[in-house]
PDB file as gemmi writes it, atoms N, CA and C in Angstrom:
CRYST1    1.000    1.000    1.000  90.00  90.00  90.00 P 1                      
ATOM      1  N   UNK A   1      41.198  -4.862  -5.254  1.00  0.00           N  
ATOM      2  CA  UNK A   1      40.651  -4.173  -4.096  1.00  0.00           C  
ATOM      3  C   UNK A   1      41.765  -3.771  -3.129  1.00  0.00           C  
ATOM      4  N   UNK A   2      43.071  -3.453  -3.651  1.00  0.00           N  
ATOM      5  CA  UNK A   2      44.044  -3.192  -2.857  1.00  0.00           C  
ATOM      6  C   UNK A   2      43.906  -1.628  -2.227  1.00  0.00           C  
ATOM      7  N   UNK A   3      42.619  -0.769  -3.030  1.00  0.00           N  
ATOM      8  CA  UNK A   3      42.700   0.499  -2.901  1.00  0.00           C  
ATOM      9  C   UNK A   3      42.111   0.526  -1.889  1.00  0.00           C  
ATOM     10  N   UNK A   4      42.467   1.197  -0.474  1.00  0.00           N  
ATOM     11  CA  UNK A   4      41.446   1.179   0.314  1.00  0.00           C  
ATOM     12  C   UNK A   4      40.295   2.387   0.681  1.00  0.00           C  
ATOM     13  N   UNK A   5      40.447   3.189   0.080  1.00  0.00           N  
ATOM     14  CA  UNK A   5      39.266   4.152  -0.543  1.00  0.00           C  
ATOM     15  C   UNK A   5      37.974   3.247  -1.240  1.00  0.00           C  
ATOM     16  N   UNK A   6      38.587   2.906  -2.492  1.00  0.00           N  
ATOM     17  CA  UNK A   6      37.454   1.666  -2.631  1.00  0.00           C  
ATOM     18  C   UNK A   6      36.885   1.015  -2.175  1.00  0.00           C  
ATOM     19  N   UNK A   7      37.213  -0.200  -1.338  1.00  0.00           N  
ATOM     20  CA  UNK A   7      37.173  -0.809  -0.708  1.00  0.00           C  
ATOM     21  C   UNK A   7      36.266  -0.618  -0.036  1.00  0.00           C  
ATOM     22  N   UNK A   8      36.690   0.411   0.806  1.00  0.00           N  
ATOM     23  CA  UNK A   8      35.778   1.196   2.067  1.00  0.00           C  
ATOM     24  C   UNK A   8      34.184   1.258   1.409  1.00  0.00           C  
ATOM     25  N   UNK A   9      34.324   1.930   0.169  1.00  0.00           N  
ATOM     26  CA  UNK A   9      33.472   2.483  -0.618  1.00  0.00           C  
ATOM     27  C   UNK A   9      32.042   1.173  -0.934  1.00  0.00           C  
ATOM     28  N   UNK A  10      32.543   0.614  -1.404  1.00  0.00           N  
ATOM     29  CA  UNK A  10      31.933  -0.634  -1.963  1.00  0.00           C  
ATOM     30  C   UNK A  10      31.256  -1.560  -0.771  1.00  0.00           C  
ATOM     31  N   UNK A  11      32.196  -1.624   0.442  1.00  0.00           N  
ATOM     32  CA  UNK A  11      31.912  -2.274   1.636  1.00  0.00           C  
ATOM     33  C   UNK A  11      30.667  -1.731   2.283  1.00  0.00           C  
ATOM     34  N   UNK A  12      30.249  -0.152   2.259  1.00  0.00           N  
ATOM     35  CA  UNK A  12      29.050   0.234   2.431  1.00  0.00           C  
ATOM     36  C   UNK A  12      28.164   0.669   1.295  1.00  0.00           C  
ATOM     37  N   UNK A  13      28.323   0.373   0.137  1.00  0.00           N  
ATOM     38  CA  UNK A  13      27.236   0.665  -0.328  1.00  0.00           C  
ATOM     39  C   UNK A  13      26.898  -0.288  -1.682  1.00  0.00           C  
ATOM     40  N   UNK A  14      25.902  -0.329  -2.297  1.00  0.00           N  
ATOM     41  CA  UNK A  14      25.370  -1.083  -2.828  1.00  0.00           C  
ATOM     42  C   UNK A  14      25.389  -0.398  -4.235  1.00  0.00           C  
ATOM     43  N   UNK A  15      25.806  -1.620  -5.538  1.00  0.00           N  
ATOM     44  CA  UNK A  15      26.515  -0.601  -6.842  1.00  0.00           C  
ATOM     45  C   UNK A  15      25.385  -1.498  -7.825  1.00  0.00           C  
ATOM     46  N   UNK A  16      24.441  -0.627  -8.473  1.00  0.00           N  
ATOM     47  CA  UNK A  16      23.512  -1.010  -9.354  1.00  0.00           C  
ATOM     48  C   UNK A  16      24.564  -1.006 -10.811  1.00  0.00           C  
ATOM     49  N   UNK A  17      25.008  -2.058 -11.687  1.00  0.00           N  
ATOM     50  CA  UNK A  17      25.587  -1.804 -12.693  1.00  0.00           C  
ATOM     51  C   UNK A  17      24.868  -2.359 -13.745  1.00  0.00           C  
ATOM     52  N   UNK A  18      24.328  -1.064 -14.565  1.00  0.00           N  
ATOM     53  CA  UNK A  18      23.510  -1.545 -15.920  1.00  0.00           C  
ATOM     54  C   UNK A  18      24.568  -2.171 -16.912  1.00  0.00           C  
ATOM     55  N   UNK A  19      24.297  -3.342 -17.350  1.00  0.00           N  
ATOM     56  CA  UNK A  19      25.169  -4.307 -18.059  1.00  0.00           C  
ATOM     57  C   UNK A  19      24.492  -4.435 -19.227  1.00  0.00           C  
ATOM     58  N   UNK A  20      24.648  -4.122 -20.543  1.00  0.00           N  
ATOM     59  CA  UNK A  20      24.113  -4.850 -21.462  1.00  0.00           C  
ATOM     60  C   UNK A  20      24.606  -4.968 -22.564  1.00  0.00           C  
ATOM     61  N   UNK A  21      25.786  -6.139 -22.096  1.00  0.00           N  
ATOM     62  CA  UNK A  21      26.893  -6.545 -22.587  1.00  0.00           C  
ATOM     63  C   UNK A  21      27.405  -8.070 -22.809  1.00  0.00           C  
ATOM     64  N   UNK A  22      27.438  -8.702 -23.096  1.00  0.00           N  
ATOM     65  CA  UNK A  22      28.503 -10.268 -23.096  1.00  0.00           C  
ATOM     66  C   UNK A  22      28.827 -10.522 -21.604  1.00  0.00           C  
ATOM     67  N   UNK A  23      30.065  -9.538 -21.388  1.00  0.00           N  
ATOM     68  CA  UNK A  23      30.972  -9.575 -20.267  1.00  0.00           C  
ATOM     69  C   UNK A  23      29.859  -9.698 -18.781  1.00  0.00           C  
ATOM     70  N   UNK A  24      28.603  -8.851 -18.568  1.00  0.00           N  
ATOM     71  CA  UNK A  24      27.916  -9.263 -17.231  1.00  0.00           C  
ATOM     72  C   UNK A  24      27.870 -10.574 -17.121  1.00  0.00           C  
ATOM     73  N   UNK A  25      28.202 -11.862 -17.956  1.00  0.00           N  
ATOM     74  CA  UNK A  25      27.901 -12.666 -17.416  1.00  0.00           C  
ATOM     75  C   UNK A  25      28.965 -13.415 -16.387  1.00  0.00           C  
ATOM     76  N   UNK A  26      30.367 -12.286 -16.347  1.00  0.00           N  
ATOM     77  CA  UNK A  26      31.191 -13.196 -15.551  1.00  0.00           C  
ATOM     78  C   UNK A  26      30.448 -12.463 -14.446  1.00  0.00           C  
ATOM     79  N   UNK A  27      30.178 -11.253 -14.293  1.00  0.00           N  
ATOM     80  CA  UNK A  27      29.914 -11.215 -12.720  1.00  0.00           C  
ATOM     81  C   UNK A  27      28.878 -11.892 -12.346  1.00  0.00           C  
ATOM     82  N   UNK A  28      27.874 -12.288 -12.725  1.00  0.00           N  
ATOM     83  CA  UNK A  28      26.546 -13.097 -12.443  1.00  0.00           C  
ATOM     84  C   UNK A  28      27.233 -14.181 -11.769  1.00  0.00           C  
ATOM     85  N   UNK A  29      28.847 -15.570 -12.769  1.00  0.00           N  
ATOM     86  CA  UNK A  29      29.011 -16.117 -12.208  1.00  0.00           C  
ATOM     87  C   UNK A  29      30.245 -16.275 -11.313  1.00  0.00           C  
ATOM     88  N   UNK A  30      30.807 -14.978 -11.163  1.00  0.00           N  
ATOM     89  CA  UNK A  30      31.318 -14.441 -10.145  1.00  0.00           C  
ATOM     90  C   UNK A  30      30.518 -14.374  -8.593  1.00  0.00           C  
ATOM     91  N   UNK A  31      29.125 -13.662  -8.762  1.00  0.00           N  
ATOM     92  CA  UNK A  31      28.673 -13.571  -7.429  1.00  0.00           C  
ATOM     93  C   UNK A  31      28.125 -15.290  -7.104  1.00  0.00           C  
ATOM     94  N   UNK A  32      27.652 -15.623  -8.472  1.00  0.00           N  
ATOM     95  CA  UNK A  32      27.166 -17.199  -7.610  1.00  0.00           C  
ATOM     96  C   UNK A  32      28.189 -17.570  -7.310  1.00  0.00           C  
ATOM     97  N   UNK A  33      29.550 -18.363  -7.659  1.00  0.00           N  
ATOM     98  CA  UNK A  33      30.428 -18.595  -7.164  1.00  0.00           C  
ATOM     99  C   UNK A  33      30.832 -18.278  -6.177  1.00  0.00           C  
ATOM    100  N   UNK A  34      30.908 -17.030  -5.285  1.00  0.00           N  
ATOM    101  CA  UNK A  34      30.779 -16.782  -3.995  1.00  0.00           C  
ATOM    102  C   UNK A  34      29.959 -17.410  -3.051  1.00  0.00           C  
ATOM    103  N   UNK A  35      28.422 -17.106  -3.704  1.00  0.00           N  
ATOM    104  CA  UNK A  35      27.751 -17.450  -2.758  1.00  0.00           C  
ATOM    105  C   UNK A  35      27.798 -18.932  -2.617  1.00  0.00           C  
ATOM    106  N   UNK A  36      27.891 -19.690  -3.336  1.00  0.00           N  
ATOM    107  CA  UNK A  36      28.358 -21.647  -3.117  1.00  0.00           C  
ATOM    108  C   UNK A  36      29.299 -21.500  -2.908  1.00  0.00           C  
ATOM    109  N   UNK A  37      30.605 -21.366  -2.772  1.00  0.00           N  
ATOM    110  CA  UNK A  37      31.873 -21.579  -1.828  1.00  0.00           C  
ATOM    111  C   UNK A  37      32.385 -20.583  -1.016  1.00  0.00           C  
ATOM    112  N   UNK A  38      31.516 -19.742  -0.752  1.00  0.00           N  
ATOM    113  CA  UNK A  38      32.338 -18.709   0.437  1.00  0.00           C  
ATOM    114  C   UNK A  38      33.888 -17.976  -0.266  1.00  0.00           C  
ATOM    115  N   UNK A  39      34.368 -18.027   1.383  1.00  0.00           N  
ATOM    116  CA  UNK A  39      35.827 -17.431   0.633  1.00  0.00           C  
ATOM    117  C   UNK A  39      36.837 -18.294   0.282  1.00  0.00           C  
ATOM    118  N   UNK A  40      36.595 -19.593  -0.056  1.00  0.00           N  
ATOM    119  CA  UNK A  40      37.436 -20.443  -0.573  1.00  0.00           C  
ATOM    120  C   UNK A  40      36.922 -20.222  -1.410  1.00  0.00           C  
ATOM    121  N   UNK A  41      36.590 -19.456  -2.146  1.00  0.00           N  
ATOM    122  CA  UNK A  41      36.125 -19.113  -3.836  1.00  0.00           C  
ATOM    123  C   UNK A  41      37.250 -18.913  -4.294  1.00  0.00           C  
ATOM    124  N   UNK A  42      37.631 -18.041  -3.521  1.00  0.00           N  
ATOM    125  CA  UNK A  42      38.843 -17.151  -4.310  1.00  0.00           C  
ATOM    126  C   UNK A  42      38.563 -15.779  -4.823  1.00  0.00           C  
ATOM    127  N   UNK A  43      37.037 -15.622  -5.029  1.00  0.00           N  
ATOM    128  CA  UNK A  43      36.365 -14.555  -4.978  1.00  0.00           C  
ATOM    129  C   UNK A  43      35.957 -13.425  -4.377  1.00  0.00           C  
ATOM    130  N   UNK A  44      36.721 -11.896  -4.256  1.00  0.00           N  
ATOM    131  CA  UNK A  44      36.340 -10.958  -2.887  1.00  0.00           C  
ATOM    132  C   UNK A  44      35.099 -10.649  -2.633  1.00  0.00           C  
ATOM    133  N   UNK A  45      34.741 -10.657  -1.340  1.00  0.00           N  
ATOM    134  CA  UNK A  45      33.353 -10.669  -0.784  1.00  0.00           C  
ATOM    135  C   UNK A  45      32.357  -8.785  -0.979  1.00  0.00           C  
ATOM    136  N   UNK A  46      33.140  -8.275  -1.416  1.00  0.00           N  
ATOM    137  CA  UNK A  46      32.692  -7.216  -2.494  1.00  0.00           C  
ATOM    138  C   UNK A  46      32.019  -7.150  -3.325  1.00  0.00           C  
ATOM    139  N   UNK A  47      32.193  -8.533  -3.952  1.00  0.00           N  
ATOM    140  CA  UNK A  47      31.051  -8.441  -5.133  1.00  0.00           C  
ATOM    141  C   UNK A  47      30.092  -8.678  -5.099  1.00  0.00           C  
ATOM    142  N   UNK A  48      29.596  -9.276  -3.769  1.00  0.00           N  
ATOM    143  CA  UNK A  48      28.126  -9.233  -3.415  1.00  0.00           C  
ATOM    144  C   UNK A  48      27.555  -7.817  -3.519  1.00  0.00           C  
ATOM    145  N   UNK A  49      28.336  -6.727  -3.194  1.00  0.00           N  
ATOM    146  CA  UNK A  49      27.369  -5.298  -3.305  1.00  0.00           C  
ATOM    147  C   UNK A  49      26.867  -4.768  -4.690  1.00  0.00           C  
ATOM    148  N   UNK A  50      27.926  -5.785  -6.055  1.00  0.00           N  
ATOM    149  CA  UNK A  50      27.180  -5.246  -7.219  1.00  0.00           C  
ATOM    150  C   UNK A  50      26.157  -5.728  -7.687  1.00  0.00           C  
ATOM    151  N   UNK A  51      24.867  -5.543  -7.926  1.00  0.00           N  
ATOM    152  CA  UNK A  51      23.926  -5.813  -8.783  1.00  0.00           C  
ATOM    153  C   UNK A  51      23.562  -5.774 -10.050  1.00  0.00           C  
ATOM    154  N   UNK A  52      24.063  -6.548 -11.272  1.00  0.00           N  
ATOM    155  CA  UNK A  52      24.033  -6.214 -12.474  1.00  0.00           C  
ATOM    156  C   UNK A  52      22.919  -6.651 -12.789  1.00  0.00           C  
ATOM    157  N   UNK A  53      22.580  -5.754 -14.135  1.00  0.00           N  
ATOM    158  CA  UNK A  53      21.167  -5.332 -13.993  1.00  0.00           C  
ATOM    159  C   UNK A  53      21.143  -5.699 -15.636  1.00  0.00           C  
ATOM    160  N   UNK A  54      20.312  -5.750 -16.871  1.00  0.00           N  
ATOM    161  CA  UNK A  54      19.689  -5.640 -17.897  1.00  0.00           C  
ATOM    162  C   UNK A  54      19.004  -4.564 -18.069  1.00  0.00           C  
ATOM    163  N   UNK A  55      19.868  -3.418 -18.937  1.00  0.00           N  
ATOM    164  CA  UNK A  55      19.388  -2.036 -19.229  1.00  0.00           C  
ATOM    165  C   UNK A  55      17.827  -2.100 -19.640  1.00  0.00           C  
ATOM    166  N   UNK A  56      17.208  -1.131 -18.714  1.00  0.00           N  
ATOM    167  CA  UNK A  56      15.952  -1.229 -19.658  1.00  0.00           C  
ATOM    168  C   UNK A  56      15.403  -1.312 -21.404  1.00  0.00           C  
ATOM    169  N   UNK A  57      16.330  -0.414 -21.744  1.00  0.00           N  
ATOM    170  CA  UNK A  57      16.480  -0.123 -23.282  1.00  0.00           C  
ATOM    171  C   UNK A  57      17.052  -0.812 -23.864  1.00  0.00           C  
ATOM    172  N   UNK A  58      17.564  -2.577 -23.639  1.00  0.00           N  
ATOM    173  CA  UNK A  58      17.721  -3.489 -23.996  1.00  0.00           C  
ATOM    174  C   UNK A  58      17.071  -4.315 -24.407  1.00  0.00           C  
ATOM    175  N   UNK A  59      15.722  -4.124 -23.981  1.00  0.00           N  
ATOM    176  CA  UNK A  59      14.308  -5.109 -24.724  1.00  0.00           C  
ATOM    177  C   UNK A  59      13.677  -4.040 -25.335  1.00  0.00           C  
ATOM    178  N   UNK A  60      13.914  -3.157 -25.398  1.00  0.00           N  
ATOM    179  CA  UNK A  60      13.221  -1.954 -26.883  1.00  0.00           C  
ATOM    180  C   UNK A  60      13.830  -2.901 -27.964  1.00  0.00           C  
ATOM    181  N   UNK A  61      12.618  -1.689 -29.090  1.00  0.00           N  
ATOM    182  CA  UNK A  61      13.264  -2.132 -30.707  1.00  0.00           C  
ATOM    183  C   UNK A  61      14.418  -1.726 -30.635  1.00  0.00           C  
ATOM    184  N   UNK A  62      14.960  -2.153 -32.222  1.00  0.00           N  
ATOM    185  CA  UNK A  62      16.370  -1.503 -32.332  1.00  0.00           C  
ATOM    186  C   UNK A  62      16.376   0.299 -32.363  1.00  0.00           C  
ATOM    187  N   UNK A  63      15.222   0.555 -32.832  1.00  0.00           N  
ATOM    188  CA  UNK A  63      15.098   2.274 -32.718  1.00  0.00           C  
ATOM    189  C   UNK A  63      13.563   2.718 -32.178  1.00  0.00           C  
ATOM    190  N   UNK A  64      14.046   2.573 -31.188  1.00  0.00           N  
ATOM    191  CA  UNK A  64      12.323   3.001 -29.809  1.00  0.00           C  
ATOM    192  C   UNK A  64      12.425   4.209 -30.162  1.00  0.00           C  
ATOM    193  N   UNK A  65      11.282   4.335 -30.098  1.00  0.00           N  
ATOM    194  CA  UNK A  65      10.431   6.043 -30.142  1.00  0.00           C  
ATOM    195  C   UNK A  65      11.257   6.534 -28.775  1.00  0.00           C  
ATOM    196  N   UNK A  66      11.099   7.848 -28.861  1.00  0.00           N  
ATOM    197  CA  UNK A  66      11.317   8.834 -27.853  1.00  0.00           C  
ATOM    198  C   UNK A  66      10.593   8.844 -26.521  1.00  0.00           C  
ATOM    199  N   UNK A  67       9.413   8.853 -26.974  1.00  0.00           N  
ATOM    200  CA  UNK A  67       8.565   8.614 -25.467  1.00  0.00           C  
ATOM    201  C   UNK A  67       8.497   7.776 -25.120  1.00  0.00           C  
ATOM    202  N   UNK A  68       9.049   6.452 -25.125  1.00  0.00           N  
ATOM    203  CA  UNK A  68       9.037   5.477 -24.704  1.00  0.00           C  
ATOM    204  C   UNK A  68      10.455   5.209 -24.429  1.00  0.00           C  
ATOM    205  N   UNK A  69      11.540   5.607 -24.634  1.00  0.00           N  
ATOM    206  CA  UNK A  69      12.611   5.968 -23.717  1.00  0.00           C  
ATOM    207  C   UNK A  69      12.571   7.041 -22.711  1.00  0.00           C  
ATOM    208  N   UNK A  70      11.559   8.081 -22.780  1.00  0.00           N  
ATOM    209  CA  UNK A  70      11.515   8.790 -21.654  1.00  0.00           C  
ATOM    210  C   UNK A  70      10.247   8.266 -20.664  1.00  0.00           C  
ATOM    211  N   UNK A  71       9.707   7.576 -20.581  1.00  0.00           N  
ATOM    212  CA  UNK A  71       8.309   7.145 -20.289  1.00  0.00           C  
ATOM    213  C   UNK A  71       9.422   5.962 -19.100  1.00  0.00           C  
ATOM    214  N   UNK A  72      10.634   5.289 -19.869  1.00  0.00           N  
ATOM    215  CA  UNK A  72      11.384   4.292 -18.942  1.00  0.00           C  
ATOM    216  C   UNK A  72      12.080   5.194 -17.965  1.00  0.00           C  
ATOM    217  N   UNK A  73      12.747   5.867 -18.431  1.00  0.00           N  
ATOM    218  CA  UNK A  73      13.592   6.559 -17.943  1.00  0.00           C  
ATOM    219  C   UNK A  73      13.000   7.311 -16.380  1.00  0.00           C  
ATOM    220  N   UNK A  74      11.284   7.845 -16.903  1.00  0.00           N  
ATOM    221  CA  UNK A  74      10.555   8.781 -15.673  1.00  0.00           C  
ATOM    222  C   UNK A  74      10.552   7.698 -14.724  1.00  0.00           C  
ATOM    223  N   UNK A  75       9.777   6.261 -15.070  1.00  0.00           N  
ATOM    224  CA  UNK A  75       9.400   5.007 -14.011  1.00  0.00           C  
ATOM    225  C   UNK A  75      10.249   4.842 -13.310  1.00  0.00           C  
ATOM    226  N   UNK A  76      11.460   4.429 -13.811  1.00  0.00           N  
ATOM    227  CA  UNK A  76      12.625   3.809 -13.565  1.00  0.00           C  
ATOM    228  C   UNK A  76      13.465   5.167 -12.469  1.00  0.00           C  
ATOM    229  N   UNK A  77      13.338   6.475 -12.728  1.00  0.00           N  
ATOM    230  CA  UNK A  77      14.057   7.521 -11.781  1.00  0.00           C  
ATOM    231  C   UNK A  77      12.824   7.648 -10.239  1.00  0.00           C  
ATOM    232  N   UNK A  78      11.643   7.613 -10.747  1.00  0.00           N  
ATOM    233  CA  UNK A  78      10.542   7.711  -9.509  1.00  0.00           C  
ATOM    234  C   UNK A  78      10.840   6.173  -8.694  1.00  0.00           C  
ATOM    235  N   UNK A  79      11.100   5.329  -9.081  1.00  0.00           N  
ATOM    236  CA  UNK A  79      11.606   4.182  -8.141  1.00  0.00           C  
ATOM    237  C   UNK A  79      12.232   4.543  -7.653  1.00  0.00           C  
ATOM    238  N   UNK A  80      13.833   4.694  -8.049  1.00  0.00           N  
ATOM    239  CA  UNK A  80      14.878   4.642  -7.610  1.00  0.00           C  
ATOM    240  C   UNK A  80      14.544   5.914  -6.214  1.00  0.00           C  
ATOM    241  N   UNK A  81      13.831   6.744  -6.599  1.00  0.00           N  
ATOM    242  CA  UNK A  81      13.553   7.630  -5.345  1.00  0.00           C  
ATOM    243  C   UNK A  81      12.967   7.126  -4.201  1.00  0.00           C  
ATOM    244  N   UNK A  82      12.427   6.325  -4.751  1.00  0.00           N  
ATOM    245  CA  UNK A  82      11.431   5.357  -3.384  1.00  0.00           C  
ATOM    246  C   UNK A  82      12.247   4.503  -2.463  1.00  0.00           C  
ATOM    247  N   UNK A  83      12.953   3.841  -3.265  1.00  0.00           N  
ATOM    248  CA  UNK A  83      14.002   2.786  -2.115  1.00  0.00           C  
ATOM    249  C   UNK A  83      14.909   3.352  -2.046  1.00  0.00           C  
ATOM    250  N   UNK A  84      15.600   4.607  -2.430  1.00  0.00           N  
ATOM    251  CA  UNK A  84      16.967   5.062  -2.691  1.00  0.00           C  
ATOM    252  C   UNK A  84      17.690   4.564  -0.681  1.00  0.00           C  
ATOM    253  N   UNK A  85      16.564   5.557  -0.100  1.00  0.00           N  
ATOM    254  CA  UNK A  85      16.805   5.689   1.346  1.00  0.00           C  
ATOM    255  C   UNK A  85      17.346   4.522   2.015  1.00  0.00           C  
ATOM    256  N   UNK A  86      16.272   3.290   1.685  1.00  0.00           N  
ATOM    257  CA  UNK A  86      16.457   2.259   2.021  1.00  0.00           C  
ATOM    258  C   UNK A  86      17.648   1.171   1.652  1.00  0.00           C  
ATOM    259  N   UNK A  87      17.989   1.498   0.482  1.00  0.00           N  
ATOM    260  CA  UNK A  87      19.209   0.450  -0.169  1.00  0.00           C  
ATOM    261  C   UNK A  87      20.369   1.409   0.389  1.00  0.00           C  
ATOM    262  N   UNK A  88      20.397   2.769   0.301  1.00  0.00           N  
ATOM    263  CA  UNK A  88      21.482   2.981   1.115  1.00  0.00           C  
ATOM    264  C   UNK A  88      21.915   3.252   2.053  1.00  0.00           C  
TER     265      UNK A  88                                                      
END                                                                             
């Protein structure tokens, strides 16, 4: 976080990151780790703004029908319109 463009960036706003991967699980215990020791974590207080998430299309079959990736996709974009205002 030496960049301070970033920085700035991240400090106001809130970063939804679809994870559906191995690796989300360090940030999961990245942010708990923050939140039980503060900044004697060692952990930058940044990473509270990411939210990693479990892709929707991660609990589909291995080969989901079409409309049912677009059926997630419509739900999932009409939300994001609803709180957009509010989360940012």
């Amino acid at each position: 976080m030496n960049i301070p463009k970033a920085k700035a960036y991240i400090e106001t706003r809130v970063l939804v990151a679809p994870m559906d991967y191995p690796g989300q699980l360090h940030i999961w215990c990245g942010i708990i780790c923050h939140i039980k020791n503060g900044n004697s974590s060692g952990i930058l207080e940044q990473i509270l703004h990411v939210v990693p998430m479990i892709g929707s299309l991660h609990v589909l079959a291995q080969k989901p029908k079409s409309y049912k990736i677009n059926l997630i996709l419509k739900i999932v974009s009409q939300g994001w319109s609803q709180v957009r205002s509010i989360i940012v």
